[in-house]
C-alpha positions in Angstrom: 25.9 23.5 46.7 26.4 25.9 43.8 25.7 26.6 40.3 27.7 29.6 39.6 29.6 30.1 37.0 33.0 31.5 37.3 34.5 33.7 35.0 38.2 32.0 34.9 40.0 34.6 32.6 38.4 37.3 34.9 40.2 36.3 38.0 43.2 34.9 36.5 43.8 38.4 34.6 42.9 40.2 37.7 45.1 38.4 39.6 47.9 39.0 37.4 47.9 42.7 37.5 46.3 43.3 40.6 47.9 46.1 42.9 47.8 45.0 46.6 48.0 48.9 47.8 45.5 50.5 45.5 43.3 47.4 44.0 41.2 50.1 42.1 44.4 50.7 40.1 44.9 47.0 39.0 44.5 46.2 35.5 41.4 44.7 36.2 40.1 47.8 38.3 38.3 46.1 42.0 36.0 47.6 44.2 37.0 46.8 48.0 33.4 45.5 49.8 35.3 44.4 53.2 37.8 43.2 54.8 38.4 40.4 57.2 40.9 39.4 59.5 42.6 37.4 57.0 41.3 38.0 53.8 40.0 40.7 51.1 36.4 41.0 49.7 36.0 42.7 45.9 33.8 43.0 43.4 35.9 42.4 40.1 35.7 44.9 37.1 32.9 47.1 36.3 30.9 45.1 33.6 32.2 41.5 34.1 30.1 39.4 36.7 29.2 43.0 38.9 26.9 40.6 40.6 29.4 38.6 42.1 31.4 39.4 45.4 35.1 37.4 45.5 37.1 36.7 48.6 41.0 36.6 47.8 42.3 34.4 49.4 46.7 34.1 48.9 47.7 31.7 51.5 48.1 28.2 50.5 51.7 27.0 49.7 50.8 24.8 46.9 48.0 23.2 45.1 47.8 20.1 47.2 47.0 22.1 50.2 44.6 24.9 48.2 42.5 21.7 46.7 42.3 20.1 50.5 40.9 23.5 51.5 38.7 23.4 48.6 37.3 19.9 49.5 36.9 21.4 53.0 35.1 24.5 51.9 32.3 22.3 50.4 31.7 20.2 53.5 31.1 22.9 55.4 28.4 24.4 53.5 26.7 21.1 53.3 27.2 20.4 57.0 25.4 24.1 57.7 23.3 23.5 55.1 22.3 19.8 57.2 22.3 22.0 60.2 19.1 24.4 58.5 21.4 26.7 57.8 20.7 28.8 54.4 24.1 29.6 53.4 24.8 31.2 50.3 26.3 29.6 47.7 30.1 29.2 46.9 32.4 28.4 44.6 35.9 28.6 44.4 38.8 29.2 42.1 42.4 28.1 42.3 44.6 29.6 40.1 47.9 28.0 38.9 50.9 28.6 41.4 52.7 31.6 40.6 55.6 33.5 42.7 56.1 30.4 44.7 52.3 30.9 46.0 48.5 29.5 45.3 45.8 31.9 45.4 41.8 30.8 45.4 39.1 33.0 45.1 35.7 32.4 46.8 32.8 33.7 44.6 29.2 34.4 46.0 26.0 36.3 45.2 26.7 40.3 45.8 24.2 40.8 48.1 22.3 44.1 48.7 24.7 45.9 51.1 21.0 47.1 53.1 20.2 43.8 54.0 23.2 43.0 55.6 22.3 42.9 59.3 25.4 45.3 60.5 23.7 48.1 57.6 20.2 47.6 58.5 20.0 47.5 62.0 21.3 51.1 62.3 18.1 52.3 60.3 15.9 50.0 63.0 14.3 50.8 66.0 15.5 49.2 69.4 12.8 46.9 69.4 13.6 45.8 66.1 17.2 45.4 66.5 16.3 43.0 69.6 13.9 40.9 67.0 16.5 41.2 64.6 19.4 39.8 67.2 16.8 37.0 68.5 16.7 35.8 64.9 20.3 35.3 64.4 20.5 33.3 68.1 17.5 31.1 66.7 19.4 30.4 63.8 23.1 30.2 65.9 21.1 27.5 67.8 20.4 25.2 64.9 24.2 24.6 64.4 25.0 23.8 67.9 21.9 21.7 68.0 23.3 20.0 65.0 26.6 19.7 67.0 24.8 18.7 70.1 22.9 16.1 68.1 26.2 14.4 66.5 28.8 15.2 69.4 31.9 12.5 69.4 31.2 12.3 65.2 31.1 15.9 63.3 30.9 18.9 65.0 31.2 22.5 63.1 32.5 25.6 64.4 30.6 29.1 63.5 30.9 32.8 63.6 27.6 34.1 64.0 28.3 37.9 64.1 25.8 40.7 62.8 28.2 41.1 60.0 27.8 37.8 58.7 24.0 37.6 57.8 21.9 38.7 55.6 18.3 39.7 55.7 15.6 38.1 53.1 13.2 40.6 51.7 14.3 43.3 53.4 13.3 47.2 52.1 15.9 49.3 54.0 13.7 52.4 53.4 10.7 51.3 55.5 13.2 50.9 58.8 10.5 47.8 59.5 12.0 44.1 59.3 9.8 41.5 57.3 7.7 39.0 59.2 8.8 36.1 59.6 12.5 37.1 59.6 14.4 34.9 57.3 18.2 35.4 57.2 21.0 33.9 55.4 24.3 33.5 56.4 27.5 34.0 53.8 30.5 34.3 55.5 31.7 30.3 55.1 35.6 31.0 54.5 37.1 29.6 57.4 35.7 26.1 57.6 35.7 24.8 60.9 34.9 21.5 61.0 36.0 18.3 64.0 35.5 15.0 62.9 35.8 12.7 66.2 37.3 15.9 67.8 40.0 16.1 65.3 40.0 19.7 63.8 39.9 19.6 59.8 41.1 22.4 58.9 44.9 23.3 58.9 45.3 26.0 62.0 48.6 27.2 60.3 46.7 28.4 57.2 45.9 31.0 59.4 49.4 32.1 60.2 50.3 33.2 57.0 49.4 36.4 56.4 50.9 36.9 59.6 54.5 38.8 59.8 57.1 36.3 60.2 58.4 38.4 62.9 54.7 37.7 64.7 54.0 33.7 63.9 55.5 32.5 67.3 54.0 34.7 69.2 50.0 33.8 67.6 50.8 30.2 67.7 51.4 30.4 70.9 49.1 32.9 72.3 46.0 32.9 70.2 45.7 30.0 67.9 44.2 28.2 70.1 42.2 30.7 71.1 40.7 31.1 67.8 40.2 27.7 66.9 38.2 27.3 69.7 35.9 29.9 70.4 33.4 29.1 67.3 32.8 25.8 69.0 31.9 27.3 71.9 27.9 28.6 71.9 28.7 31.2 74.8 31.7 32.8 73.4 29.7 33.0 70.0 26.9 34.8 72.2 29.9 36.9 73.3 31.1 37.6 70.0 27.7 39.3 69.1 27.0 41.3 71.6 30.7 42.5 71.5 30.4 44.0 67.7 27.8 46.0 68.7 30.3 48.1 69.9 32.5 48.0 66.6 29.1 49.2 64.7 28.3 51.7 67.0 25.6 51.3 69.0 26.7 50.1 72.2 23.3 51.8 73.8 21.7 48.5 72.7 24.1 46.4 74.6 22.4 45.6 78.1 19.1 45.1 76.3 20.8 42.5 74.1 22.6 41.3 77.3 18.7 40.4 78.8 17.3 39.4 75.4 20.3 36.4 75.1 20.1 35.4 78.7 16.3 34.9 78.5 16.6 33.3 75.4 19.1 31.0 76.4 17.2 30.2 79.7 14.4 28.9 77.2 16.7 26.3 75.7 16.1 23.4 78.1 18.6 21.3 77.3 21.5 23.7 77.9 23.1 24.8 80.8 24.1 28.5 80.4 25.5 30.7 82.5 24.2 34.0 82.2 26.0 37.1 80.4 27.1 40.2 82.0 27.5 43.3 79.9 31.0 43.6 82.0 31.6 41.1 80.5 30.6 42.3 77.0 32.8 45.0 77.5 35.9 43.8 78.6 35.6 40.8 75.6 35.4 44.0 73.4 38.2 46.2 74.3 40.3 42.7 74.6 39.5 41.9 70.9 39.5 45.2 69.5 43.2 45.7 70.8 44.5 42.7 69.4 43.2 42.7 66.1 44.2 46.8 65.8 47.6 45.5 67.3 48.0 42.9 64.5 47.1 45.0 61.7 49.5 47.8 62.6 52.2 44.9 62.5 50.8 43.7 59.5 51.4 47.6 57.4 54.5 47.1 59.3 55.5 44.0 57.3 54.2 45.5 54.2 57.0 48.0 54.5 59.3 45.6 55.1 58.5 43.3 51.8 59.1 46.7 50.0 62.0 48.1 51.4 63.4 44.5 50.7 62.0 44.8 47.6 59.8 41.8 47.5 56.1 41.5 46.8 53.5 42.0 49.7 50.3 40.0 48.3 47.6 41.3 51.3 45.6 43.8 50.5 45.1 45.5 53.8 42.9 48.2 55.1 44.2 51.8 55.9 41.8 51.9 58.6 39.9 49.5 60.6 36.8 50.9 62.5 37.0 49.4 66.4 
């Protein structure tokens, strides 16, 4: 699925001296492009690679289970790739243990930050935006067709937010999408994949950059949760709509709210029940709450590693926009 080439030295030097608080002070100086839930994206250095975008990712205990998840990384991009997907390329590399920890890094393509959707669409017109959202549901559709087609054998979970595509062709200064819309998708890190409904991926790989003082509390309460609601065509819907809020333009919301339900009312073969944007709403502030809740105990725990004295290897945001 890919040919890059990864720069070994690079990330292993960069690891070694990387800063968790201030990344642009590590040895190898980084350049934050996002941050998810879980993990950090940089770009790496100033001259070496620019045109590569890494997600750190410091959560495996050991190389058995960073390999498994590397193994599982690749089968999801061919299984959205089977689906008509076009994912962008990934590779990955796991540096050797060190400080009782495993870290991989996920390399892609830097893409233009104007074509990604969440940029562009605040440049567009409403109609635009409404073309632009209809394009990512036609292409949402294809993977739970692809489910749909091979239910009981492989099925493939998928977070379909505006932040998670980008657009081909795009020129950011015309405020006009192309035409056709072609869109890729890049954010392939958490690899969701049943096989004969048994989930693939390892749910507690996701409790460890939790504070230890929190795991009990997420396994119980929103694991499952999570592990289930990329499966789940409606709440993926949901999930769209909803970050319309978190990029600020929740004007567009009940227009999106009527473009979805008459879009799903044209997939025949589904039974849908249509969206509210009450509903919208309350998903949001739900979401929002919870994720601004858990990184506050996250900084929390980063205190605590260093009044204990022991290394906190998240980066974290100082501010999440919600």
């Amino acid at each position: 699925m890919s040919d890059l080439e990864l720069d070994h030295d690079l990330i292993n030097r960069f690891e070694e001296g990387l800063d968790p608080r201030y990344p642009e002070r590590s040895h190898v100086p980084a350049r934050v492009l996002g941050f998810g839930e879980i993990s950090t994206v940089l770009q790496i250095g100033a001259g070496d690679q620019p045109d590569l975008a890494y997600k750190r990712m410091p959560m495996f205990k050991d190389m058995d289970e960073a390999e498994a998840y590397q193994a599982l990384y690749h089968d999801y991009l061919e299984l959205l790739a089977q689906a008509g997907i076009a994912v962008v390329p990934g590779a990955i590399a796991v540096l050797p243990e060190r400080r009782g920890r495993v870290v991989a890094y996920i390399a892609q393509e830097k893409l233009p930050a104007g074509s990604i959707c969440h940029n562009a669409f605040h440049a567009l017109p409403p109609a635009e935006v409404r073309r632009l959202f209809l394009a990512v549901l036609a292409e949402t559709s294809k993977v739970f067709e692809f489910n749909r087609t091979n239910a009981g054998r492989t099925t493939v979970g998928f977070d379909a937010q505006i932040s998670n595509w980008a657009i081909v062709d795009y020129a950011p200064d015309q405020a006009l999408l192309p035409d056709p819309i072609r869109l890729r998708y890049f954010d392939t890190s958490t690899p969701l994949i049943r096989r004969q409904g048994q989930e693939q991926l390892d749910p507690e790989l996701f409790l460890r950059s939790a504070p230890s003082f929190l795991v009990w509390v997420i396994r119980l309460f929103l694991l499952e949760d999570v592990m289930n609601r990329y499966y789940d065509r409606r709440q993926v819907i949901i999930d769209i709509i909803a970050n319309f809020y978190k990029e600020g333009r929740p004007e567009l919301i009940p227009e999106l709210v009527g473009a979805a339900n008459d879009f799903m009312a044209g997939q025949a073969s589904v039974a849908f029940e249509p969206l509210t944007a009450a509903e919208i709403a309350a998903y949001y502030k739900d979401d929002a709450r919870t994720w601004r809740i858990y990184l506050a105990f996250r900084k929390i725990d980063r205190s605590l590693h260093r009044l204990l004295g022991k290394e906190y290897p998240y980066v974290l945001p100082d501010k999440v926009k919600r």
